[in-house]
C-alpha positions as CSV (number, residue, x, y, z in Angstrom):
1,X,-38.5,-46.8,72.8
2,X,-37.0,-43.8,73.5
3,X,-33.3,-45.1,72.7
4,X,-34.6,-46.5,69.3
5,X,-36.0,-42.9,68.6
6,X,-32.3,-41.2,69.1
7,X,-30.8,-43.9,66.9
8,X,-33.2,-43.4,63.9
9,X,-32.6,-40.1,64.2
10,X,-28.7,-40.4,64.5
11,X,-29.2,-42.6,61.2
12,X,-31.5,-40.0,59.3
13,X,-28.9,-37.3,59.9
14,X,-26.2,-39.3,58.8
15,X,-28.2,-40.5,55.7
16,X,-28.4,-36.7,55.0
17,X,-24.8,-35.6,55.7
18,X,-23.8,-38.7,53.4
19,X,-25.8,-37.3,50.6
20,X,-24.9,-33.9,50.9
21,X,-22.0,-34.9,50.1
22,X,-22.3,-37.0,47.7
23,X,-24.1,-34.5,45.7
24,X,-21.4,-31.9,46.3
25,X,-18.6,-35.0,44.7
26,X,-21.4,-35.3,41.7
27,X,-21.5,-31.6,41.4
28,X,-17.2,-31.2,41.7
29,X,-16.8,-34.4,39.2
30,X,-19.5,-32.5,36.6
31,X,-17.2,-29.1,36.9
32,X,-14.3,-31.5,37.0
33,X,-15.2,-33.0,33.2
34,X,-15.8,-29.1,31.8
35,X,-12.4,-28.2,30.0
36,X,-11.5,-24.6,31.7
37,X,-11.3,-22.5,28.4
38,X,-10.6,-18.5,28.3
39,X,-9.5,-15.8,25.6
40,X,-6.3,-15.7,27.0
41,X,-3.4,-16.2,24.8
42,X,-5.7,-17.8,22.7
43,X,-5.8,-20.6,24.9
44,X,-9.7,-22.0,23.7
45,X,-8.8,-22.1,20.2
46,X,-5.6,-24.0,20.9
47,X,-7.9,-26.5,23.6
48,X,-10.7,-27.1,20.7
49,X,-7.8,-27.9,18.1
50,X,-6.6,-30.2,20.7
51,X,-9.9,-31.9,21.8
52,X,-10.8,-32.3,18.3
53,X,-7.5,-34.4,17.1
54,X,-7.8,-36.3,20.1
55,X,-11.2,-37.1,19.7
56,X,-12.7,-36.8,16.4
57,X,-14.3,-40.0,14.8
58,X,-12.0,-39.7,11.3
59,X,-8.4,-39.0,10.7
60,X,-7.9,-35.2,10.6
61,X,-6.4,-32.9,8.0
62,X,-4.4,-30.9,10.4
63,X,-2.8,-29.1,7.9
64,X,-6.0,-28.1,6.0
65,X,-7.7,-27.3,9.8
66,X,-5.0,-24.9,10.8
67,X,-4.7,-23.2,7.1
68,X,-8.6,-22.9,7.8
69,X,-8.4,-21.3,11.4
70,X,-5.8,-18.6,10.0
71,X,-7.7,-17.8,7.3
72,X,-10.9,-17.5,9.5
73,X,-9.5,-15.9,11.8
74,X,-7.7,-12.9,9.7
75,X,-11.0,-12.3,8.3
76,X,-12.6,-10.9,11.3
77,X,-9.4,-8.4,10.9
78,X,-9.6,-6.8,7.6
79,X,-9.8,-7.1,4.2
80,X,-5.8,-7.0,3.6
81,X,-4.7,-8.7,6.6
82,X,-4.4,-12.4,4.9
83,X,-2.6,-15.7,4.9
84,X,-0.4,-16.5,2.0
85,X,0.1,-20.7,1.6
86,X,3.7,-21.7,-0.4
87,X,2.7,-21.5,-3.3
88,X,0.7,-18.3,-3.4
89,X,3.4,-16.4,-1.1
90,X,6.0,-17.7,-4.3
91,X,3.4,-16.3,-7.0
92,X,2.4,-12.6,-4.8
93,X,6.3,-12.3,-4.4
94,X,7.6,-13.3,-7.7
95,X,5.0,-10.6,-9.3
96,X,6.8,-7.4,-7.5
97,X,10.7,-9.1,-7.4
98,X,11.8,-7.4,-10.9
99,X,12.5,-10.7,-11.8
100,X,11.2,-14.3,-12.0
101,X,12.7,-17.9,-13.5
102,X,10.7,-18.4,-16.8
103,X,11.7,-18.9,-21.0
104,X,11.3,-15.3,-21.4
105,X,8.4,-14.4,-23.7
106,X,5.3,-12.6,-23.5
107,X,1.8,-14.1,-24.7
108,X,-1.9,-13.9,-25.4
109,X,-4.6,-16.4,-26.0
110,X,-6.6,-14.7,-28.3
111,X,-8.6,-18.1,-29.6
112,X,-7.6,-21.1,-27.7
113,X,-4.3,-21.0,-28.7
114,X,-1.4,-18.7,-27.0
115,X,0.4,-16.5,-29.6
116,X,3.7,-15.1,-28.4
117,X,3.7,-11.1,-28.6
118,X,7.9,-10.3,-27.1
119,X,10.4,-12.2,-27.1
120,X,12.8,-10.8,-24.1
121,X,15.9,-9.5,-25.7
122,X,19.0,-11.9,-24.3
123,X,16.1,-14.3,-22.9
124,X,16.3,-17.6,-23.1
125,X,13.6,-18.2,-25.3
126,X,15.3,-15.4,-27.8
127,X,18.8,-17.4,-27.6
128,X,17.1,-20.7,-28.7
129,X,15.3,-18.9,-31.7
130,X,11.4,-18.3,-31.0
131,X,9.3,-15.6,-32.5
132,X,6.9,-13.1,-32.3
133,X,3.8,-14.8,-33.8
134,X,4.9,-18.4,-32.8
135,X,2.1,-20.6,-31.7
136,X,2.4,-22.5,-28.4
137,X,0.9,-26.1,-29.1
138,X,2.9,-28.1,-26.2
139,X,4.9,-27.7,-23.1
140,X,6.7,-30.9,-22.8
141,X,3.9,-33.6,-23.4
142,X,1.6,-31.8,-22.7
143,X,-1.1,-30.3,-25.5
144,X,-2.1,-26.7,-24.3
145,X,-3.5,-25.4,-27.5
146,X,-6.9,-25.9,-29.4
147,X,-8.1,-27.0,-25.6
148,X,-9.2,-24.3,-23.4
149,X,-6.2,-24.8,-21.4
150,X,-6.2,-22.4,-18.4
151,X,-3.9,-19.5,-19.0
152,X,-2.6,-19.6,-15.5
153,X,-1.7,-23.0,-16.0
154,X,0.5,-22.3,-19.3
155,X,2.1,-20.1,-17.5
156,X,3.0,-22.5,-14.4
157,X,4.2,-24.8,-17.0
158,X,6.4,-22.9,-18.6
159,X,7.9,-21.1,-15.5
160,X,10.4,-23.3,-13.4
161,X,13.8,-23.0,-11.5
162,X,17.1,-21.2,-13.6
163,X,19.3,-23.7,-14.9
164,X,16.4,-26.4,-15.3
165,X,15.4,-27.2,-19.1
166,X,11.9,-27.6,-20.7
167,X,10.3,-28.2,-24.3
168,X,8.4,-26.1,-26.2
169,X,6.7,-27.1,-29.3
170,X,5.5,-24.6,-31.5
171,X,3.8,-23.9,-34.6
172,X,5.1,-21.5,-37.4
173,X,4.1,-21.3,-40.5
174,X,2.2,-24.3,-40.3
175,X,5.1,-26.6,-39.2
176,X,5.6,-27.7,-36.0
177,X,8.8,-27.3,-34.2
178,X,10.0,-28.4,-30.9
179,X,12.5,-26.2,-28.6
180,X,14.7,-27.2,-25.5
181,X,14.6,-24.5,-23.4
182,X,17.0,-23.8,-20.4
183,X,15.0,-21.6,-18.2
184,X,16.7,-18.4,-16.6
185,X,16.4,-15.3,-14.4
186,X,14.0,-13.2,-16.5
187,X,13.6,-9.4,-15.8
188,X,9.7,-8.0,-15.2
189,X,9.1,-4.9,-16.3
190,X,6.9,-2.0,-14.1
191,X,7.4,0.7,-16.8
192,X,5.1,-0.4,-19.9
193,X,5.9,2.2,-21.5
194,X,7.6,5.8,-22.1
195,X,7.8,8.1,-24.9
196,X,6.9,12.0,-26.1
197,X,3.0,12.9,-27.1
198,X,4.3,16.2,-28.7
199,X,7.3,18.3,-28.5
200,X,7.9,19.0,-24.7
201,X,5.1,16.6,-22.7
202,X,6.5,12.7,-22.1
203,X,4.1,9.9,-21.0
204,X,4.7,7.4,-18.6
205,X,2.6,4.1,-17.4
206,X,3.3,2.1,-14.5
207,X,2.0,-0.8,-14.4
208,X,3.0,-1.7,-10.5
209,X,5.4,-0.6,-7.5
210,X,8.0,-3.3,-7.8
211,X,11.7,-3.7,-6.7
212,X,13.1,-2.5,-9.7
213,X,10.3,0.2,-10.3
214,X,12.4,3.5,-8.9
215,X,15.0,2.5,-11.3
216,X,12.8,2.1,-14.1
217,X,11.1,5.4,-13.7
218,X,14.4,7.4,-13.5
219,X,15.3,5.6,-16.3
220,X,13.1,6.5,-18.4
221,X,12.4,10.1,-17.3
222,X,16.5,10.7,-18.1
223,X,15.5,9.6,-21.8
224,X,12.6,12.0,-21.9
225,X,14.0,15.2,-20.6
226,X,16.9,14.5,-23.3
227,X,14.3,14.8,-25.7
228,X,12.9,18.1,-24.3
229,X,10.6,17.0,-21.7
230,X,9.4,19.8,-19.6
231,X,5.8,18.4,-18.5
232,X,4.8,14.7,-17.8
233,X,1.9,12.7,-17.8
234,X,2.3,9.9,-15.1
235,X,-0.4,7.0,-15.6
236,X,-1.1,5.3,-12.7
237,X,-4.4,3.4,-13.8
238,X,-5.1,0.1,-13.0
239,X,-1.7,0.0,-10.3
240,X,-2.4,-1.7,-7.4
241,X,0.3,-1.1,-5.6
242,X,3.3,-2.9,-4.7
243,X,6.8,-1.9,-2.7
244,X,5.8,1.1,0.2
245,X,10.0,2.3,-0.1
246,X,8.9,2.7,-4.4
247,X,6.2,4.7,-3.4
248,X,8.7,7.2,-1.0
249,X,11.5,7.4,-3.7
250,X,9.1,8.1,-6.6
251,X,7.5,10.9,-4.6
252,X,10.8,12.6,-4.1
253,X,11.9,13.0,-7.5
254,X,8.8,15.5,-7.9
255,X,9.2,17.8,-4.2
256,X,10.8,20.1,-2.9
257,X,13.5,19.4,0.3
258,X,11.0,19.3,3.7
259,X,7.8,18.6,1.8
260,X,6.0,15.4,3.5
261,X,5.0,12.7,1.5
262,X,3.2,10.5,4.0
263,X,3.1,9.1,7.4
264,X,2.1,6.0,9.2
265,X,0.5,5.1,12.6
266,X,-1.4,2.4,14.7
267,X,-1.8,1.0,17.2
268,X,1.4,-0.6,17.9
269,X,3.1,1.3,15.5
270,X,4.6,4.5,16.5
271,X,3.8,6.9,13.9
272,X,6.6,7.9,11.0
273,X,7.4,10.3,8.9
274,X,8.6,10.7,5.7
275,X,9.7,13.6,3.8
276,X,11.7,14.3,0.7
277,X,15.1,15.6,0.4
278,X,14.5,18.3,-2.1
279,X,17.1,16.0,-4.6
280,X,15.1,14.4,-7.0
281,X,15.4,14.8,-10.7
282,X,11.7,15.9,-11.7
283,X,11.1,18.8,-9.3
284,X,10.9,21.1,-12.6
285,X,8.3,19.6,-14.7
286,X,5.7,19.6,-14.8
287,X,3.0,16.8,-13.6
288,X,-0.2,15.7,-14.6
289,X,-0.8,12.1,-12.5
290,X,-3.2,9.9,-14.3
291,X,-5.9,7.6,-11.5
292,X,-9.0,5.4,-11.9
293,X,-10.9,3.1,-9.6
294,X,-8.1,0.6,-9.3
295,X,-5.1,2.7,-8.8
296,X,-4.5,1.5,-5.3
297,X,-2.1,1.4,-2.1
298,X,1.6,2.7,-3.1
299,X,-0.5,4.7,-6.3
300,X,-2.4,6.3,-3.4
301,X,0.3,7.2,-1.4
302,X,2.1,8.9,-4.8
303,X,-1.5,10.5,-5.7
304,X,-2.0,11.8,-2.2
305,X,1.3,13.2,-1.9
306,X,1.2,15.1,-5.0
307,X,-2.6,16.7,-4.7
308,X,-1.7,17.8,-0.8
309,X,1.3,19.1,-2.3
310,X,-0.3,21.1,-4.7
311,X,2.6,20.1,-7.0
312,X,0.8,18.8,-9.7
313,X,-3.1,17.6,-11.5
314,X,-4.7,14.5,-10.3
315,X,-6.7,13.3,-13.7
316,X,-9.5,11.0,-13.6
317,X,-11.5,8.6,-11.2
318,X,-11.4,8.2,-7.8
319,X,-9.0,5.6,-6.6
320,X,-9.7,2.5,-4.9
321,X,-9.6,3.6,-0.9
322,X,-6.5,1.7,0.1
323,X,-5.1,3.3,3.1
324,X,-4.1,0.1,5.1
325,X,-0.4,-0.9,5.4
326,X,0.6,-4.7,5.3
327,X,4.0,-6.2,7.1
328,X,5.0,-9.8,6.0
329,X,5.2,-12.7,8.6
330,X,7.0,-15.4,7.5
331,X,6.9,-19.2,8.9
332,X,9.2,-22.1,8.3
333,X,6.8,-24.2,6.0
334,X,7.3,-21.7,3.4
335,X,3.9,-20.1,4.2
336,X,3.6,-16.3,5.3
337,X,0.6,-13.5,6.6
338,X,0.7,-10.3,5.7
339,X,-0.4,-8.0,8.5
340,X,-2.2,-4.9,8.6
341,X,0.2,-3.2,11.0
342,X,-0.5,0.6,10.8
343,X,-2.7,3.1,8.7
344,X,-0.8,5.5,6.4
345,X,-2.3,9.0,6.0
346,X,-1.3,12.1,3.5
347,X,0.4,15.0,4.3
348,X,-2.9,16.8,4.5
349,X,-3.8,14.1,7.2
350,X,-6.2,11.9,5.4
351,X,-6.8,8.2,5.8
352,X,-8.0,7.0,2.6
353,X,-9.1,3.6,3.3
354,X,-12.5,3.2,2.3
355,X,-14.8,1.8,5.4
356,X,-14.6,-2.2,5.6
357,X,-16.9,-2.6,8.9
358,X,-19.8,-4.3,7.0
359,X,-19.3,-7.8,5.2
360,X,-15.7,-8.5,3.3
361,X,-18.3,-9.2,0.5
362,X,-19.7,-5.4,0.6
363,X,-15.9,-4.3,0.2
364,X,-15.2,-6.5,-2.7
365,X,-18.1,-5.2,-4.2
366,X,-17.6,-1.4,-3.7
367,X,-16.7,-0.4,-7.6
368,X,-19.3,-2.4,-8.3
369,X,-21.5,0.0,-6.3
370,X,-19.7,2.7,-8.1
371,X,-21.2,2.0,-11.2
372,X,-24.6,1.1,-10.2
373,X,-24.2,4.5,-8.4
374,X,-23.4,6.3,-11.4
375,X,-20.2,7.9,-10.1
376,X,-18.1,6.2,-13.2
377,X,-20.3,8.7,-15.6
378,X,-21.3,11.9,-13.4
379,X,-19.3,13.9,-10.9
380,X,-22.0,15.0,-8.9
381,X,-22.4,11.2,-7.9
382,X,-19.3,10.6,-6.7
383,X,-19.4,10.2,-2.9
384,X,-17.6,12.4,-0.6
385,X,-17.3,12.7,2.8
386,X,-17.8,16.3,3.8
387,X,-17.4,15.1,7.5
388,X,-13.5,14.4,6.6
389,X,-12.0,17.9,5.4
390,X,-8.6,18.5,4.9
391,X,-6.3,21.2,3.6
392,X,-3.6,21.0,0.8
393,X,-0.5,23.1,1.5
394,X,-2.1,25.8,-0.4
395,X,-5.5,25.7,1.3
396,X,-7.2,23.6,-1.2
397,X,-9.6,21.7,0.5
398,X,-9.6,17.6,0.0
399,X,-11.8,14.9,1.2
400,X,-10.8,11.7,3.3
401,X,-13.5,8.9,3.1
402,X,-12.1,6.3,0.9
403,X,-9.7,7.2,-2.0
404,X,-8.0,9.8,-3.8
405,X,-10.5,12.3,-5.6
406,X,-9.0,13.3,-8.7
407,X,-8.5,17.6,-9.1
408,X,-10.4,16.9,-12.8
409,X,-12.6,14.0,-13.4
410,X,-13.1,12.2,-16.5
411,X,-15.9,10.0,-17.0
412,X,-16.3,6.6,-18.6
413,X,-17.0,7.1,-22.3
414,X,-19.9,4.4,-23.4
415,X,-21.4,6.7,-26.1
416,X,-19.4,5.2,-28.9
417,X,-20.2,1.2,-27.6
418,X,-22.6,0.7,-30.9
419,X,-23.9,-3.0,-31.6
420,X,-20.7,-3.7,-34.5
421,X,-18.3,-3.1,-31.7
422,X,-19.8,-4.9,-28.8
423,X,-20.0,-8.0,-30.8
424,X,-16.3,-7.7,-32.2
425,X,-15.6,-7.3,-28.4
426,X,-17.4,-10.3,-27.6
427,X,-15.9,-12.4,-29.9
428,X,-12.3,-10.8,-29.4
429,X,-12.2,-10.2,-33.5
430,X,-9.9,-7.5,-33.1
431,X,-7.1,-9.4,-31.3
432,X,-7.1,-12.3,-33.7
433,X,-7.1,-9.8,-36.4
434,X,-4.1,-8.1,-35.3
435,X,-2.4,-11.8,-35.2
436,X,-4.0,-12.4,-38.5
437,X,-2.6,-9.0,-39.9
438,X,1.0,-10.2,-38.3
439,X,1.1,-13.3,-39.7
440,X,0.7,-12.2,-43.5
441,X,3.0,-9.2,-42.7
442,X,5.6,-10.9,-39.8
443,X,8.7,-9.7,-42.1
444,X,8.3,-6.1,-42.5
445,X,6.6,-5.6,-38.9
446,X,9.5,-7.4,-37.3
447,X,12.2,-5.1,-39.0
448,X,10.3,-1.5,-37.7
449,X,11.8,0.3,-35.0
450,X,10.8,3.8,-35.6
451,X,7.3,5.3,-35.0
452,X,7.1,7.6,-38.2
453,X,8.0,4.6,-40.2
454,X,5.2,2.4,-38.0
455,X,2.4,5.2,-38.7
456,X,3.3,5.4,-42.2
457,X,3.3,1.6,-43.0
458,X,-0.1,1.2,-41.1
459,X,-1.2,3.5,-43.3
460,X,-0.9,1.2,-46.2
461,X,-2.5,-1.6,-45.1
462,X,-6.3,-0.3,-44.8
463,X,-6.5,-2.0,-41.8
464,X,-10.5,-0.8,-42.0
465,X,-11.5,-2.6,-45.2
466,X,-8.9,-5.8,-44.0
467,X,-11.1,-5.8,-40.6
468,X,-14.4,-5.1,-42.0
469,X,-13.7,-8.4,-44.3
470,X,-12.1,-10.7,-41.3
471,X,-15.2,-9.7,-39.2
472,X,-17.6,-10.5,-41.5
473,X,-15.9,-14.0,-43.0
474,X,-14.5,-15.1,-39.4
475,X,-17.0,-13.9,-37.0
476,X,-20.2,-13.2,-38.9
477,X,-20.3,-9.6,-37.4
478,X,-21.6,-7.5,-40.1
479,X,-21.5,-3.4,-39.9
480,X,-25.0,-2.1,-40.1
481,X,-25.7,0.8,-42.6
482,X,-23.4,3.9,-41.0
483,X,-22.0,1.8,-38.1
484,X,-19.0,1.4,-39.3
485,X,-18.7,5.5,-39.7
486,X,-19.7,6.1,-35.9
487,X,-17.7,3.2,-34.7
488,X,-14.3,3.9,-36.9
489,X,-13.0,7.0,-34.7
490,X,-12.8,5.0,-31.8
491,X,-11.7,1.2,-33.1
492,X,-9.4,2.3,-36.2
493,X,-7.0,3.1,-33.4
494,X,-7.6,0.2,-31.5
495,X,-6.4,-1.9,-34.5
496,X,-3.5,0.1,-35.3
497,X,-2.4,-0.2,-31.9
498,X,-3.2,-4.6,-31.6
499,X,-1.0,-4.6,-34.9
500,X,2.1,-2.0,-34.2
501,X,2.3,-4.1,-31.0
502,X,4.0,-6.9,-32.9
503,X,6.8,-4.4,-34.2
504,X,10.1,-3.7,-32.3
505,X,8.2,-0.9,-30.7
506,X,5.9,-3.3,-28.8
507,X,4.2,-1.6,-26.0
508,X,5.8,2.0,-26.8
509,X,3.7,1.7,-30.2
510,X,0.8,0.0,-28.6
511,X,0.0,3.0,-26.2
512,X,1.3,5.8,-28.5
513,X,-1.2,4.6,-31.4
514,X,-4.1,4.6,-29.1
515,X,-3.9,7.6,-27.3
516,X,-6.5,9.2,-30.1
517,X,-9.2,7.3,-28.0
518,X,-7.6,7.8,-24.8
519,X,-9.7,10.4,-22.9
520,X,-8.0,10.7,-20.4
521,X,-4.6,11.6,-21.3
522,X,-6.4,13.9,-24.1
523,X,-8.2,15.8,-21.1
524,X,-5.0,16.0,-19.3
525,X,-3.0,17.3,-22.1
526,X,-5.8,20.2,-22.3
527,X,-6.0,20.7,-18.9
528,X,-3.3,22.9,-16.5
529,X,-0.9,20.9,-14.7
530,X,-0.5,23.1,-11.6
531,X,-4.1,23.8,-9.6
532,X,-5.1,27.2,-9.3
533,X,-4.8,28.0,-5.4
């Protein structure tokens, strides 16, 4: 009995041991199946990528998964730190090369149907024989006009590889005629346009920082001091940017040797500085720099480096809040990110970029704010940050925050918006006009070159009783009793800009004929273009 006992007992504790361990196994073959996954070297990312082509119930679009992942995962950087597929890298870069293969013209789509505006001199298009006015109605077989055709597309269509051909047809005078094109290496432009307002002040807009931009500029500032240009009004509206090294060289041609233009730092990025040689060609004149709310980037760098300065007038709206610098990464598929590498601050010391923390969607919707805000109409509602004080060279004191704010600010003008004009605006009347207005005059608009002889043959048109008619027999739109005499001053030089466009002059007379309405530039001509320190 008593042997028995010590047995049964030997058994029980066996019977435990055995499933001790046997839950332990369980236990290590549980932890076994767990995939070890940490941060490190992004190793969990890389092990879910993995797991889910192994394992996933349906073929997988690797390529669409990983374009996914970079694009997720960029996003959590910042707004400007992006990825850039083939195609899009191609389009982004072809914008700021000072060149691109194309035909050579210049178009808008006024009413379905693309009317070509410039003909590139020594273009492809020119040497082959089409027009100002002509009427894009195919690109090879394909119908583009009369259809709603996406103006991006057009322009896809009609770009291609130098040396490779492609047929337009167009329509002219009411006949249609086909062209074989051989595409070629087509110059793009960042100056839009250059020429005196009065005896001694020359204007300038820049459109964006591109390769060729520094170039440009000097260019065209050589042609205006030979026509006695002591002062300049620089227009950076509406620039977003472009080449940081266009930024640099434009900012010395207005300082003095030793003055700092910007620099740049971050984390991994050592901080540089940049300062100008005291060489440039415009240290003399006198500057007056034109901004709004979507002058960005390189524009910023140029504003900033002026206002800390105290070397000339910033004139306008606060800039967009750009102070984030971007280096390209390029990959063997043709793809590319761009990088947010370092921040770049102005001499005085300011960051500029607006805050991004929030949501990507509150930073995309910032101007947006701005008007709802009221800070496109009143000064008092612009938004500064009296946290972030700086000093100019001078002792002036400037604001960091998010964007450049202007020395004198010009409101947007919506006083003269009465019901005739919003509803010619609507309709785009006074582009179709303006092609109208070409079309019965093509021969003598295409023969003027000079601006005197421009103003004067506008002049003789009546181009108010022409549009009054065109509006009311095209469009319906019908002035009410004294409209027409409160909207005049501000659209009569709309429409005598739309039409000079189409002469030689092109964008030259385009600007020059609307600066009547151009508050801006008029506020900066009246205003001083050195700040009282």
């Amino acid at each position: 009995m008593e042997r028995m006992d010590r047995s049964g007992l030997v058994a029980a504790l066996l019977g435990v041991v055995i499933g001790l361990l046997l839950a332990l196994f369980l236990v290590r073959s549980c932890e076994a199946g767990r995939v070890r996954a940490g941060y490190a070297n992004w190793q969990k990312l890389n092990l879910i990528l993995d797991e889910v082509q192994k394992n996933y119930v349906d073929t997988i679009d690797v390529k669409g998964m990983t374009d996914a992942a970079v694009v997720a995962a960029l996003a959590k950087l910042d707004p400007h730190s992006i990825y850039l597929p083939p195609v899009e890298l191609e389009e982004s870069e072809t914008e700021l090369a000072g060149n691109f293969d194309g035909i050579g013209i210049q178009f808008n789509v006024p009413n379905d149907t693309a009317i070509v505006l410039e003909v590139i001199p020594g273009g492809p298009s020119e040497k082959v024989g089409l027009q100002p006015g002509d009427r894009l109605i195919k690109v090879n077989d394909k119908v583009i006009a009369g259809v709603q055709f996406p103006q991006d597309s057009m322009v896809r269509r009609l770009k291609g590889p130098a040396g490779t051909k492609v047929n337009v047809t167009v329509r002219r005078n009411g006949e249609d005629t086909k062209f074989e094109i051989t595409r070629g290496k087509i110059p793009v432009h960042s100056v839009d346009a250059s020429f005196m307002v009065n005896d001694t002040t020359g204007y300038i807009r820049l459109t964006k920082f591109s390769r060729t931009t520094f170039q440009e500029v000097s260019m065209a500032a050589l042609e205006l001091l030979g026509k006695g240009m002591t002062r300049l009004i620089f227009d950076l509206r509406d620039n977003s940017g472009g080449y940081f090294d266009q930024a640099l060289l434009l900012s010395n041609l207005f300082l003095d040797r030793g003055d700092e233009i910007v620099y740049l730092e971050g984390l991994h990025h050592k901080r540089e500085n940049y300062t100008a040689d005291g060489k440039g060609l415009l240290r003399d004149v006198a500057l007056s720099v034109l901004i709004n709310e979507a002058s960005a980037s390189s524009s910023e760098i140029f504003a900033g480096a002026i206002q800390d300065n105290d070397r000339g007038v910033i004139v306008g709206r606060r800039s967009f809040g750009k102070g984030l610098v971007q280096e390209p990464r390029y990959f063997t598929d043709g793809s590319a990110i761009r990088l947010t590498v370092a921040r770049f601050y102005t001499p005085s010391g300011r960051c500029i970029q607006k805050p991004y923390g929030n949501s990507e969607e509150d930073y995309q919707y910032d101007i947006l704010r701005r008007y709802s805000d009221g800070e496109m109409f009143e000064k008092d509602s612009v938004k500064i940050d009296t946290s972030a004080v700086f000093s100019t060279a001078g002792g002036r004191k400037v604001y960091g925050g998010g964007g450049i704010i202007p020395d004198v600010f010009v409101p947007m003008d919506t006083t003269r918006a009465t019901d005739f004009f919003i509803a010619c605006n609507r309709k785009a009347t006074q582009m179709r006009f303006a092609s109208a207005v070409f079309d019965q005059f093509k021969a003598d608009l295409l023969e003027i070159d000079d601006y005197d002889r421009l103003v004067t043959y506008l002049d003789r048109l009546n181009l108010p009783q022409r549009f009054l008619q065109f509006a009311a027999v095209k469009d319906g739109i019908k002035a009410k009793p004294g409209e027409w005499a409160e909207t005049a001053p501000y659209l009569e030089p709309q429409l005598r800009a739309l039409v000079g466009r189409y002469s030689k002059l092109g964008d030259n007379a385009f600007y020059k004929l609307y600066l009547p309405v151009d508050e801006t530039v008029r506020i900066a001509l009246d205003a001083p273009s050195k700040v009282d320190l």
